[in-house]
C-alpha positions in Angstrom: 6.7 -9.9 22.6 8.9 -7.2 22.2 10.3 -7.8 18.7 7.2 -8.4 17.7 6.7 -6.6 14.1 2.8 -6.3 11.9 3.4 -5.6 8.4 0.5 -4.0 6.1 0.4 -2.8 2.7 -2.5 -0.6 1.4 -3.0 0.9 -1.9 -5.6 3.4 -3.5 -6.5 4.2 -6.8 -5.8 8.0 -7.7 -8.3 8.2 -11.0 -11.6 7.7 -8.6 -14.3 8.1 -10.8 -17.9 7.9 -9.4 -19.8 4.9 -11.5 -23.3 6.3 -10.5 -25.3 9.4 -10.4 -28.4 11.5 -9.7 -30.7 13.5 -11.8 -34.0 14.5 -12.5 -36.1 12.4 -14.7 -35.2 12.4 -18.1 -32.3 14.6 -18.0 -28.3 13.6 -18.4 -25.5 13.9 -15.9 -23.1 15.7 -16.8 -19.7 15.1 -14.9 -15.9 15.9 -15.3 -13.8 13.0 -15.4 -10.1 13.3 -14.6 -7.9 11.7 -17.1 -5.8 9.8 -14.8 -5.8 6.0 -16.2 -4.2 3.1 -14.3 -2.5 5.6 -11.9 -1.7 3.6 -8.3 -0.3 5.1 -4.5 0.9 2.2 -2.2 2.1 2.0 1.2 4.0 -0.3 2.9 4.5 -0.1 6.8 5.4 -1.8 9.6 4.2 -1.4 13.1 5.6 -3.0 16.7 3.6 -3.1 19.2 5.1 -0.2 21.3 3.8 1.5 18.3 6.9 2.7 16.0 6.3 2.8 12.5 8.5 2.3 8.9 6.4 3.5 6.5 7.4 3.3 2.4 4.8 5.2 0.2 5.6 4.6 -3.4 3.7 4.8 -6.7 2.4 1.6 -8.4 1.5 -1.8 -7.0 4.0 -3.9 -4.5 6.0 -6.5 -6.3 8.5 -9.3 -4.9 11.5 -6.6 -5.4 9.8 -3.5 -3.7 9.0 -6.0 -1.1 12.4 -7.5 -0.7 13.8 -3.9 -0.9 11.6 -2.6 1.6 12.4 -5.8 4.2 16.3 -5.5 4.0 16.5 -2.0 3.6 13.9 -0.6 5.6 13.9 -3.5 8.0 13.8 -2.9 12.0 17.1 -1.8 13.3 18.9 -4.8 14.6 16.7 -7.6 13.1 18.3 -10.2 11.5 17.8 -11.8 8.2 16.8 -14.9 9.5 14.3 -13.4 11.9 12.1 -12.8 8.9 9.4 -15.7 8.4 10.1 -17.9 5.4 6.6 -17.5 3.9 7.2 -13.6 3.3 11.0 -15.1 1.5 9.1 -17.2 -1.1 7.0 -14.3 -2.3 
């Protein structure tokens, strides 16, 4: 139980822009909307269960490489390769 390793990745989208709005009855809202198009914050972390943590906070969206890079780089100290499920591999 003790090697046991939860990986997460999360991602927000910096440009939030509110879609809907309030206003009296006949009258326009009138809102400033940050010009920040397609603009992306990820994080990647792992978690054991005696609760140590390896985040990775990048910009953009996770891909196979940032992935890979993140598993042999960032790994868990003393894991080896083959410890890693082969479903996360075939990504």
């Amino acid at each position: 139980m003790n090697r046991l390793v939860f990986l997460d990745e999360t991602s927000v989208n910096i440009g939030m822009t509110r879609l809907y709005g309030r206003a009296p009855r006949g009258e326009r809202i009138v809102e400033y909307v940050p010009d920040v198009r397609f603009k992306r914050v990820s994080i990647l972390s792992t978690l054991r269960v005696d609760g140590t943590t390896n985040p990775f906070v990048f910009s953009g969206t996770l891909n196979g490489f940032l992935f890979m890079q993140y598993v042999w780089e960032r790994g868990e100290a003393g894991e080896k390769p083959a410890m890693i499920s082969k479903a996360y591999l075939s990504l």
